[in-house]
Backbone as a ProteinNet text record, in pm:
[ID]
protein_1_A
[PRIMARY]
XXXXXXXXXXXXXXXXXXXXXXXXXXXXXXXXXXXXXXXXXXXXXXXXXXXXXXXXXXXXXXXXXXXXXXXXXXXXXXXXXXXXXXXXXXXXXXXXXXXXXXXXXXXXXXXXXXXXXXXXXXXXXXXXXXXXXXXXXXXXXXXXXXXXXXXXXXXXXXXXXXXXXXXXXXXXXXXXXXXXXXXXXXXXXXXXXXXXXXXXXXXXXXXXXXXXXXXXXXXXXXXXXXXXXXXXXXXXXXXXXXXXXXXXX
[TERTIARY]
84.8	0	88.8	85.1	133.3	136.8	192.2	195.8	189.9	100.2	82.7	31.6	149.5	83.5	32	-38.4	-163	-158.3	-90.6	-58.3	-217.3	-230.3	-380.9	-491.2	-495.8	-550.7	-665	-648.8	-756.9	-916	-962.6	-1040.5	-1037.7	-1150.8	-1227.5	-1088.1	-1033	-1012.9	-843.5	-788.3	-674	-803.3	-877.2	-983.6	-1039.7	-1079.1	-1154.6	-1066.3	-945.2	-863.3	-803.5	-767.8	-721.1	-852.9	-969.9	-1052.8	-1060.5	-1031.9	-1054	-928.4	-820.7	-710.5	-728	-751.1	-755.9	-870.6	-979	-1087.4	-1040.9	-932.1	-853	-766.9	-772.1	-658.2	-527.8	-512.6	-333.1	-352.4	-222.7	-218.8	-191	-306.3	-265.1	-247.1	-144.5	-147.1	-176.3	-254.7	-311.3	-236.8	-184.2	-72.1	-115.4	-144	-174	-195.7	-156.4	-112.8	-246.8	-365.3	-429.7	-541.8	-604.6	-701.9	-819.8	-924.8	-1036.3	-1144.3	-1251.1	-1370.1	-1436.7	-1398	-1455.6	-1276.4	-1195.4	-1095.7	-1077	-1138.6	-1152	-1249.5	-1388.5	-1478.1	-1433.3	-1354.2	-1309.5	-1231.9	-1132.4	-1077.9	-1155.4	-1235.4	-1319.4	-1374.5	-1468.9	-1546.9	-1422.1	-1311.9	-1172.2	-1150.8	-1123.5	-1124.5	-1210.9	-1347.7	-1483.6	-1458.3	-1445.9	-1454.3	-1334	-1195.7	-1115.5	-1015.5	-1051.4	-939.5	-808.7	-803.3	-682.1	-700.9	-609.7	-560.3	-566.3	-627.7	-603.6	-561.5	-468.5	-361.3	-360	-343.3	-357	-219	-91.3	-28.1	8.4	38.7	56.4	136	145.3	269.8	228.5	302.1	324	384.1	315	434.4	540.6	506.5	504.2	712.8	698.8	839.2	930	934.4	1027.5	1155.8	1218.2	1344.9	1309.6	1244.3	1219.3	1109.2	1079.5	1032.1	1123.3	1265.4	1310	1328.8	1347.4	1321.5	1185	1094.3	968.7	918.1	945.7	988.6	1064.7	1150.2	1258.5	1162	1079.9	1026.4	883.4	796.6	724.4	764.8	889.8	931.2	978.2	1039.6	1028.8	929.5	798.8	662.5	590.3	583.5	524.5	590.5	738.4	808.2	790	865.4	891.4	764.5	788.4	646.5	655	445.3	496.1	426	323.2	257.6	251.4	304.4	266.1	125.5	85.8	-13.4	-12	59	91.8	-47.9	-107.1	-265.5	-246.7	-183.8	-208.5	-118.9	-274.8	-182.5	-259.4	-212.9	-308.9	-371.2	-494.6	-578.2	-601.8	-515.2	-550.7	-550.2	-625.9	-692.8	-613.2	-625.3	-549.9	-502	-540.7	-456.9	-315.9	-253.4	-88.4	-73.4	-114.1	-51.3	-85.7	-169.5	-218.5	-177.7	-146.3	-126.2	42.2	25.2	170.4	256.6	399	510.4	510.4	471	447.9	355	231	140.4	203.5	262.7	307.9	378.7	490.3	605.7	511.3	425.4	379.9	300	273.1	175.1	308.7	389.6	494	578.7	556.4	674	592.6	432.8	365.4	339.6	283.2	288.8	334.6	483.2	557.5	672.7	766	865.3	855.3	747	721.2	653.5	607.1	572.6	719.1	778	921.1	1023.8	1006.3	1118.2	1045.1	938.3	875.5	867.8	838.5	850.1	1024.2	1133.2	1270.1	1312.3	1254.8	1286	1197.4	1052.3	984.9	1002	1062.8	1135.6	1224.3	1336	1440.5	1401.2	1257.8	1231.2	1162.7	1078.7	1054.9	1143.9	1250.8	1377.6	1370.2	1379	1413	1348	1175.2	1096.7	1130.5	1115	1147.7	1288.9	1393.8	1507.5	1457.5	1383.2	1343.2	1176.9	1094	969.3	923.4	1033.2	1066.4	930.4	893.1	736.7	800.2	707.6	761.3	652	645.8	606.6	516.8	398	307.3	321	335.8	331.6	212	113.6	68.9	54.4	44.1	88.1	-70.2	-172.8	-308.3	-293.1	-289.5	-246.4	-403	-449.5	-572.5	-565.2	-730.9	-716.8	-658.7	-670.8	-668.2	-483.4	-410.6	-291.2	-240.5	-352.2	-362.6	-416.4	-570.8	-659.1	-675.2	-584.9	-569	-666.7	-678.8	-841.3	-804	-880	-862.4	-803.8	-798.1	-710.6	-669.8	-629.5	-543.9	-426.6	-326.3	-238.4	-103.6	-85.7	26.3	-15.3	-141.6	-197.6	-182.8	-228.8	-228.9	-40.8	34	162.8	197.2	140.4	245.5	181.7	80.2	-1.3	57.2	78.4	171.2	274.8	394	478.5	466.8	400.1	332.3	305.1	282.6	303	414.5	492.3	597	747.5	687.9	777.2	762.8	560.7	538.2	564.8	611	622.5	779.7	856.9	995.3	1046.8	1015.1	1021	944.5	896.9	863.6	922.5	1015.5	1127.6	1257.9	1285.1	1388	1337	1237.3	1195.1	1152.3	1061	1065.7	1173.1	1287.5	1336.5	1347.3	1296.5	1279.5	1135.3	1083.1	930.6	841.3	834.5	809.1	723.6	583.7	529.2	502	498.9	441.4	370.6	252.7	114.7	21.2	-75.3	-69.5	-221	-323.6	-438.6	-502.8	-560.2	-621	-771.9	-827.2	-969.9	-980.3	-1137.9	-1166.8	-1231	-1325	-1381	-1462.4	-1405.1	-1473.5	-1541.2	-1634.7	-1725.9	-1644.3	-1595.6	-1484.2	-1480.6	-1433.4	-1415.4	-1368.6	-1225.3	-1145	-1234.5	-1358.7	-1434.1	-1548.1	-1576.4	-1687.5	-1708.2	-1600.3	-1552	-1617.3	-1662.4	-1737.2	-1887.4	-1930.5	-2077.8	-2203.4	-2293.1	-2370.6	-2379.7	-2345.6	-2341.7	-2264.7	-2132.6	-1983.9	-2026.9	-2036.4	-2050.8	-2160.6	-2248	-2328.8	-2276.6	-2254.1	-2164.9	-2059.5	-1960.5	-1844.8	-1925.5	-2062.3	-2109.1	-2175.3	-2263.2	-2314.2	-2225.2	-2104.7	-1997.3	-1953.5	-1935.7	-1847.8	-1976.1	-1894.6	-1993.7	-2104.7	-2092.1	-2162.9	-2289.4	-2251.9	-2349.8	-2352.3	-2252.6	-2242.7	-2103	-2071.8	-1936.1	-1883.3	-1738.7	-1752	-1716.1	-1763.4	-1685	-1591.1	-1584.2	-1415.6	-1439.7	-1547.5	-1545.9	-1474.1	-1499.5	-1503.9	-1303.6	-1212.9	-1113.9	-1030.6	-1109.2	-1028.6	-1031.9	-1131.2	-1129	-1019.9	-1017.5	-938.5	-802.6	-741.6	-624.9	-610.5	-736.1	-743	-703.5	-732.9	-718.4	-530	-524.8	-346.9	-266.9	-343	-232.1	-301.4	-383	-407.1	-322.4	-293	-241.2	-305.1	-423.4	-435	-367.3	-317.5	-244.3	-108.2	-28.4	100.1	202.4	149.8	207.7	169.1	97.2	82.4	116.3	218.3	302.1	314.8	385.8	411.5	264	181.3	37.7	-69.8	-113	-233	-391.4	-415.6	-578.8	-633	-729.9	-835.3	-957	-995.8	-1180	-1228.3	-1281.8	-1364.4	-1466.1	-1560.1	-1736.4	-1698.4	-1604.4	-1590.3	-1583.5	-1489.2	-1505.3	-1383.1	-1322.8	-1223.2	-1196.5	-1319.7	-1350.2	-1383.1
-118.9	0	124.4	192.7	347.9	463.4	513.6	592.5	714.2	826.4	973.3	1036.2	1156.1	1255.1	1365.2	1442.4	1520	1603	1762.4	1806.2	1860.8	1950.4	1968.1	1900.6	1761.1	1649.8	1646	1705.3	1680.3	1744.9	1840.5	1854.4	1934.9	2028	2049.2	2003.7	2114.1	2046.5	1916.4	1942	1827.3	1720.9	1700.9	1603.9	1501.7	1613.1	1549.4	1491.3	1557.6	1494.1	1365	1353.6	1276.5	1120	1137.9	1064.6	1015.1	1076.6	1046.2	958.3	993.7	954.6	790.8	797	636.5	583.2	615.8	533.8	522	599.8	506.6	465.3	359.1	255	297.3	448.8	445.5	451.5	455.9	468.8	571.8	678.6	774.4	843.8	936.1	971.4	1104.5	1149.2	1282.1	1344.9	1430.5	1558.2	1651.8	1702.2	1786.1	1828.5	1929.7	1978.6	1881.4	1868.1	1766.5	1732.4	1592.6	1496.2	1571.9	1527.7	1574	1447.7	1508.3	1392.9	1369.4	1478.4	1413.4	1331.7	1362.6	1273.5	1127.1	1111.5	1014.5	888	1013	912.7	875.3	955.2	907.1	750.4	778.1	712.1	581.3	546.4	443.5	395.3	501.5	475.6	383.8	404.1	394.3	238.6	240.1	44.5	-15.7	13.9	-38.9	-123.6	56.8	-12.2	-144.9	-160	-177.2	-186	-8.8	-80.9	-3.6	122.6	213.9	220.3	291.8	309.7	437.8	480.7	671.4	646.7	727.3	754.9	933.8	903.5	1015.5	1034.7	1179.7	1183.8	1297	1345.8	1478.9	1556.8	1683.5	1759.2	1892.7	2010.7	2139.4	2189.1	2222.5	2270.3	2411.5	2480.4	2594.7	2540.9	2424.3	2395.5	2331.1	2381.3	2373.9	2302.2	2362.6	2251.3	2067.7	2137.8	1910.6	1850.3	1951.1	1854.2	1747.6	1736.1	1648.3	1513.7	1505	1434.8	1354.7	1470.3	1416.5	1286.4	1305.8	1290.8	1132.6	1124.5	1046.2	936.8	967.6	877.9	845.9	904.3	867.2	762.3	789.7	672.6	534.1	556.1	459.9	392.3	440.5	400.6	319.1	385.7	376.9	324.9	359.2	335.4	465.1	414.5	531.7	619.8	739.3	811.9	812.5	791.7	756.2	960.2	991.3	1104.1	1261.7	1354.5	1472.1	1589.9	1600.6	1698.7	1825.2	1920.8	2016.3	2129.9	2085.6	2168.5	2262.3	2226.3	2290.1	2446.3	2581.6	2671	2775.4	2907.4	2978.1	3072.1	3113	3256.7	3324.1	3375.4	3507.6	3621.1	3729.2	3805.2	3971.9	4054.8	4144.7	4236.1	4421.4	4492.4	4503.2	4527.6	4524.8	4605.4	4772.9	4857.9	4870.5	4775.8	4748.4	4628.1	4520.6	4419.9	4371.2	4328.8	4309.7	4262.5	4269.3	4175.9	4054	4011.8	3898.4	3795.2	3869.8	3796	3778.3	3837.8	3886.5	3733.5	3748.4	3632.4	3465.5	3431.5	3368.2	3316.9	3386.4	3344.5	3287.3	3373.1	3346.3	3213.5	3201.9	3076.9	2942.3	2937.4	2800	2829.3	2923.8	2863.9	2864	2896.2	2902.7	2785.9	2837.5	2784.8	2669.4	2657.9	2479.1	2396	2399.4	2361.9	2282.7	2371.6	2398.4	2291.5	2336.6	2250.5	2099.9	2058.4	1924.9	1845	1920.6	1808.2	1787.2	1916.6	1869.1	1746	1711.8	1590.7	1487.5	1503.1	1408.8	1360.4	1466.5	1412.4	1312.9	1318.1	1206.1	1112.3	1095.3	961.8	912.6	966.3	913.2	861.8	960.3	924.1	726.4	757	584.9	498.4	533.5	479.9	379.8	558.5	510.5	350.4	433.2	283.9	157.6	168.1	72.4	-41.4	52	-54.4	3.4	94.3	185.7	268.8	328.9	399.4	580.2	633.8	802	850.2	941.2	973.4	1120.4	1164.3	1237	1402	1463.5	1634.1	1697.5	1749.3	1852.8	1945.1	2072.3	2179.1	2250.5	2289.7	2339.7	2485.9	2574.4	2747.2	2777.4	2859.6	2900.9	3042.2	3037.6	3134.5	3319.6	3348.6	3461.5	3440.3	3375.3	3396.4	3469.2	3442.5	3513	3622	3646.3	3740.7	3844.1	3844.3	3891.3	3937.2	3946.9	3978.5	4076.4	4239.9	4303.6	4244.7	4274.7	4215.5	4071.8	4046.5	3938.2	3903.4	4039.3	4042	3945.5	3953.9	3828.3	3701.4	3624.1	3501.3	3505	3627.6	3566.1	3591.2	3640.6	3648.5	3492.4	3452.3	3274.4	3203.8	3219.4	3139	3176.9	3275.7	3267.4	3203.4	3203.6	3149.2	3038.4	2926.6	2829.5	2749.2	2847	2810.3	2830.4	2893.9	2915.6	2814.1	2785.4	2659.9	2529.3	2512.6	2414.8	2385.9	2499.5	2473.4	2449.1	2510.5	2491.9	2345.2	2290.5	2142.1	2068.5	2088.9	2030.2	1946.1	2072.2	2025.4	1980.8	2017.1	1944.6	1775	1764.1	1584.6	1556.8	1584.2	1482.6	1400.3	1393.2	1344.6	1225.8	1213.5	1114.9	1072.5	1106.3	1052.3	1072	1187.3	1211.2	1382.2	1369.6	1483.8	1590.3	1719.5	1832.8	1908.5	1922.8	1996.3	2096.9	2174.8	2237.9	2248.2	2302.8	2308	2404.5	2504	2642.2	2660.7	2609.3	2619.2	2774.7	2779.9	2911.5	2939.2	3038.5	3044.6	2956.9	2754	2671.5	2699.6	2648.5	2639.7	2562.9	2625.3	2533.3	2647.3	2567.5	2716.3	2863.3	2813.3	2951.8	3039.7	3043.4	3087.9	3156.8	3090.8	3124.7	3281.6	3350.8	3463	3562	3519.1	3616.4	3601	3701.3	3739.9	3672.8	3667.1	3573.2	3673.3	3788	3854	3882.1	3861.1	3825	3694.3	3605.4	3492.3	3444	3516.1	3532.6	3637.6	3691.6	3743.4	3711	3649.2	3509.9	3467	3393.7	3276.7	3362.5	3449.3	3527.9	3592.7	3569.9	3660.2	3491.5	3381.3	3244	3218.6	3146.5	3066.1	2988.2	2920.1	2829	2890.3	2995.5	3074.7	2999.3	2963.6	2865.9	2844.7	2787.2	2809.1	2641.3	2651.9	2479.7	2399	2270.2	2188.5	2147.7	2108.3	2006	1901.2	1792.7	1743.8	1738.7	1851.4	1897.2	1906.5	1989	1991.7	1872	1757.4	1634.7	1558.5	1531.8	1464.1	1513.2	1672	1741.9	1657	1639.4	1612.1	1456.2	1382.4	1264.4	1215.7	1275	1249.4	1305.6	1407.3	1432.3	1279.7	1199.9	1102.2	967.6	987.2	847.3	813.7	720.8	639.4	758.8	796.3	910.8	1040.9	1069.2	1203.4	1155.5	1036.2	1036.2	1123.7	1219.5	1320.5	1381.5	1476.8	1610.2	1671.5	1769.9	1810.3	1929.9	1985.5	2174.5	2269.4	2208.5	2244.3	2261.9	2423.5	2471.2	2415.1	2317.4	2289.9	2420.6	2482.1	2589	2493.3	2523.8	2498.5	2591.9	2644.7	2763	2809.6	2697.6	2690.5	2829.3	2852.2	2940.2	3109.2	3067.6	3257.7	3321.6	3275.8	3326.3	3337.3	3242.2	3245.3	3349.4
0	0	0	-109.4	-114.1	-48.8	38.3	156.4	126.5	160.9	140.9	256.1	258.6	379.8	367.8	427.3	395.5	517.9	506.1	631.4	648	755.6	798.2	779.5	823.7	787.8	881.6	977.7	1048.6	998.9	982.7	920.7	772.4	753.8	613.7	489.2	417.7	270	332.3	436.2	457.4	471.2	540.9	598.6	446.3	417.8	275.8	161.2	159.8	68.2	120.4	269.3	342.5	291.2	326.3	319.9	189.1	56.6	-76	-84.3	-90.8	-102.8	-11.9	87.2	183.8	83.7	57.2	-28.3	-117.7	-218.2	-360.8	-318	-176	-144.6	-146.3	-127.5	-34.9	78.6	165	315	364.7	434.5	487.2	560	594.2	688.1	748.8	799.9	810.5	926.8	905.9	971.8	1015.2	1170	1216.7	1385.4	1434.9	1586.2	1649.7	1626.1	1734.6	1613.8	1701.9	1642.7	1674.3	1529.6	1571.6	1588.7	1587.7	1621.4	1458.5	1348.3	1234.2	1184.5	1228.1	1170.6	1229.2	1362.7	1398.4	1367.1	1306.7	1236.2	1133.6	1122.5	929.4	909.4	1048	1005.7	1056.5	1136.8	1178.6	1086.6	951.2	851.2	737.1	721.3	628.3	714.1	799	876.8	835.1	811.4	804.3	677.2	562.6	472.7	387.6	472.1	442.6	312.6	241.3	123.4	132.2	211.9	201.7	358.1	413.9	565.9	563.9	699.7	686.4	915.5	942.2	1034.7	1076.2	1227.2	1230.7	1287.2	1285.2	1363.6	1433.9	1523.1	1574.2	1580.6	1503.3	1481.2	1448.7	1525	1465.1	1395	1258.9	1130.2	1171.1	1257.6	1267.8	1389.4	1428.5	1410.7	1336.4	1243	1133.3	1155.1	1205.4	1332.4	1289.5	1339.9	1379.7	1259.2	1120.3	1015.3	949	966.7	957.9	1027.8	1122.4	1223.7	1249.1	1183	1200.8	1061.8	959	841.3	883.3	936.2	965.6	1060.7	1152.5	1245.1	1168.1	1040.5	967.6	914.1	819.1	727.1	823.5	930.7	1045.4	1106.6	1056.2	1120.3	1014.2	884.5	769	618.8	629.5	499	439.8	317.2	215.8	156.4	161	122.1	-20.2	-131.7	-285.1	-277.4	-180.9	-217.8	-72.9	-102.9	4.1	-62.1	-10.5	-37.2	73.6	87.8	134.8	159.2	237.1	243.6	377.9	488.6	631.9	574	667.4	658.7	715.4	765.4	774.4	677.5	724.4	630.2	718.7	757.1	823	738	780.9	704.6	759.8	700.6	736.8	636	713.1	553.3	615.5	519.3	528.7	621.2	630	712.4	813.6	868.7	1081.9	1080.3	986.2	1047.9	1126.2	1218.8	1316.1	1247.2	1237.3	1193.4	1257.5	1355.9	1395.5	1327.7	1314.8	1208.4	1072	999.4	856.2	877.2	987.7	992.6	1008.6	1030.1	1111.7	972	909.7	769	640.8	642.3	582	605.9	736.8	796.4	808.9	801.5	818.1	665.3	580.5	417.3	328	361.5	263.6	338.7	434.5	491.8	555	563.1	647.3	532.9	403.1	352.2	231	200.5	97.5	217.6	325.6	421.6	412.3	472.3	473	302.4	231.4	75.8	56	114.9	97.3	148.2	290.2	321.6	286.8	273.8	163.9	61.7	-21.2	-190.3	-120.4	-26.3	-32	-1.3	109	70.2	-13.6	-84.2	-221.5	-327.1	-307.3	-393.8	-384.8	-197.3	-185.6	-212.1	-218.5	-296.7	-443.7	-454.9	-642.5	-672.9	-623.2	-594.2	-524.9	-424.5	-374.5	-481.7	-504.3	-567	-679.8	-743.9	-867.7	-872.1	-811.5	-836.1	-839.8	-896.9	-888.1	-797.2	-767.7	-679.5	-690.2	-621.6	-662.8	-524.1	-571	-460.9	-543.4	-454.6	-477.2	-394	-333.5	-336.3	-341.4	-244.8	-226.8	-206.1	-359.8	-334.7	-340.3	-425.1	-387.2	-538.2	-585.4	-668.3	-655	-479.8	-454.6	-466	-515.7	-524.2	-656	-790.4	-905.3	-934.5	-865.4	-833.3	-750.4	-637	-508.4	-456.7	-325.7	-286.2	-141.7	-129.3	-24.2	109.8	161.9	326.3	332.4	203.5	213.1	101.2	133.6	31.8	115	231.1	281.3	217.1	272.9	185.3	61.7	4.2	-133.2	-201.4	-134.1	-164	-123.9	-57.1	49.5	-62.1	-108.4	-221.2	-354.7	-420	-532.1	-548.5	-385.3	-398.8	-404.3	-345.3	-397.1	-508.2	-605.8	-756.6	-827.1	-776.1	-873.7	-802.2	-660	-565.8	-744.5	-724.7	-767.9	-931.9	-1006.9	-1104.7	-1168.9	-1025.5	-1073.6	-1020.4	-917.7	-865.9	-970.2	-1011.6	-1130.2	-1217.7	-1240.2	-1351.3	-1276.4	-1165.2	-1070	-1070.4	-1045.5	-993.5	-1085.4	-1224.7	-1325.2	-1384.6	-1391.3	-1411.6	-1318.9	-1200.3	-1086.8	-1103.1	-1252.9	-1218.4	-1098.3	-1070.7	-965.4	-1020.5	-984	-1020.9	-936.8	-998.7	-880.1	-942.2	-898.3	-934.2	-796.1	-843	-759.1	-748.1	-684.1	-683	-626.1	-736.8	-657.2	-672	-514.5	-491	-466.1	-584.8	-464.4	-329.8	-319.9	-218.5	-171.1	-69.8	-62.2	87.4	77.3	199.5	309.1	413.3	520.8	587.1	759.3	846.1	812.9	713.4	663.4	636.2	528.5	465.1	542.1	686	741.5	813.4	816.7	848.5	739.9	614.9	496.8	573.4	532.4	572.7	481.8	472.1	349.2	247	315.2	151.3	55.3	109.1	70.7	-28	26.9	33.8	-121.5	-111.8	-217.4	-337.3	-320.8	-423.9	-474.4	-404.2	-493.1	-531	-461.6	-562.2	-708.7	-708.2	-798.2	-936	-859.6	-982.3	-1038.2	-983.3	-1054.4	-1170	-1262.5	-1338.3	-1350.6	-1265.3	-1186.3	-1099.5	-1063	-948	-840	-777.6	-652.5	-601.1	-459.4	-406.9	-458	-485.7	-519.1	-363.6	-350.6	-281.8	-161.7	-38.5	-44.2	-126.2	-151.6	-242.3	-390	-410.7	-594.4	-552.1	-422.1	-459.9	-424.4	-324.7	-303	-434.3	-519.6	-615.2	-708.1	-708.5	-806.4	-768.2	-628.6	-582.3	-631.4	-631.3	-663.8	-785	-867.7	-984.8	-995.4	-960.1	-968.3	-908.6	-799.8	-769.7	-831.5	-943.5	-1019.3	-1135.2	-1170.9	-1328	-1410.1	-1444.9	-1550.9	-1585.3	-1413.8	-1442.5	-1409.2	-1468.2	-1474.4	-1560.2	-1660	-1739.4	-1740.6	-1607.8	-1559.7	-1467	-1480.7	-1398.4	-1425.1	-1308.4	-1312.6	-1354.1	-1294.2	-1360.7	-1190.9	-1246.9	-1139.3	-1182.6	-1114.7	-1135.1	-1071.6	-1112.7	-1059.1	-1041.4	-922.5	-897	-776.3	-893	-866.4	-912	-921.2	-1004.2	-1078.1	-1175.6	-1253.4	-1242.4	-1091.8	-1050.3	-1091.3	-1155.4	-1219.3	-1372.8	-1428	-1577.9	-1643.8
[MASK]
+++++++++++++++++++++++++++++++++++++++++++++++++++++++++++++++++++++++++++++++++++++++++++++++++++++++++++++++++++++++++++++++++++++++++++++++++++++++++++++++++++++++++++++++++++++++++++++++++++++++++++++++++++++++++++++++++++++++++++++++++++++++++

């Protein structure tokens, strides 16, 4: 069974991808500072059905220090990792010129710097993967449309989220040659706690301006992720999926 970790696993879009990913039979492991009670059902519902494994383990990205180490006692627990999906992060909200340097640092260092540090030591064990049961190996990388679009009081986010794509498109071309893909996935405004902070009239108006006239999914972006770590998307790489019931169309 194929091993993938899934930082902010405990709930909404880590949760849901976490859950999709164990139902197409890999083993996974969901990454995040504490357990919840829907990650716990999940993973009860994932035993039940028995075809993939979903794991919970406990860790703060926000110490950077010890993602190696941590990394090191995964592959000690689990074996070689074939998939990372880099989802945990914050949205904090904020205009540039009140918001603290502390916050600024703090958005910067869990979505950019803990994300770039944890796949460095993930790629090497995939590396060992690949040598070991020759498989390449799958990263994706969860930026978000406001990284293209930018959106009022959230120009730090949507800066940690650009970088994001341009991490994901240059690793790209570093690890294909290791068969080994990196893709990236920019939901828009999905219905999940982050989001609940918009007012319904906010809220209705993303949906009113997308194509669709509606907010998309965690659904719509775990599948999106799903399909990045199936046999179909083995020659797609360095590539931003958008889902965003068309609010950016």
């Amino acid at each position: 069974m194929r091993n993938v970790l899934v930082t902010g696993g405990s709930r909404g879009l880590g949760l849901g991808m976490a859950q999709r990913l164990a139902a197409a039979g890999f083993q996974v492991v969901a990454l995040a500072r504490k357990d919840s009670d829907a990650l716990a059902a999940a993973r009860a519902q994932v035993a039940q059905e028995g075809r993939g494994a979903l794991h919970f383990h406990a860790f703060d990205l926000a110490d950077i220090d010890g993602i190696g180490a941590l990394v090191k006692d995964l592959r000690g627990a689990y074996g070689p990792f074939h998939g990372l999906v880099n989802n945990a992060g914050l949205g904090t909200a904020g205009i540039l010129a009140s918001m603290p340097d502390s916050a600024i640092e703090q958005l910067i260092r869990l979505n950019i710097v803990s994300p770039v540090t944890l796949t460095k030591y993930v790629v090497r064990s995939m590396m060992a993967a690949q040598r070991e049961i020759g498989q390449g190996g799958r990263i994706v990388n969860i930026a978000s449309i406001v990284g293209s679009t930018g959106y009022s009081g959230l120009s730090i986010y949507s800066a940690t989220k650009a970088a994001l794509v341009g991490f994901t498109r240059s690793l790209a071309r570093e690890l294909g040659p290791l068969g080994i893909t990196v893709n990236a996935v920019a939901p828009g405004f999905v219905d999940t706690e982050m989001t609940h902070t918009l007012t319904g009239a906010q809220r209705g108006q993303i949906a009113r301006r997308s194509a669709l006239q509606r907010l998309p999914t965690v659904e719509d972006v775990a599948g999106a992720v799903d399909f990045l770590f199936s046999d179909a998307a083995r020659n797609v790489t360095g590539t931003v999926m958008t889902i965003d019931a068309g609010n950016t169309a």
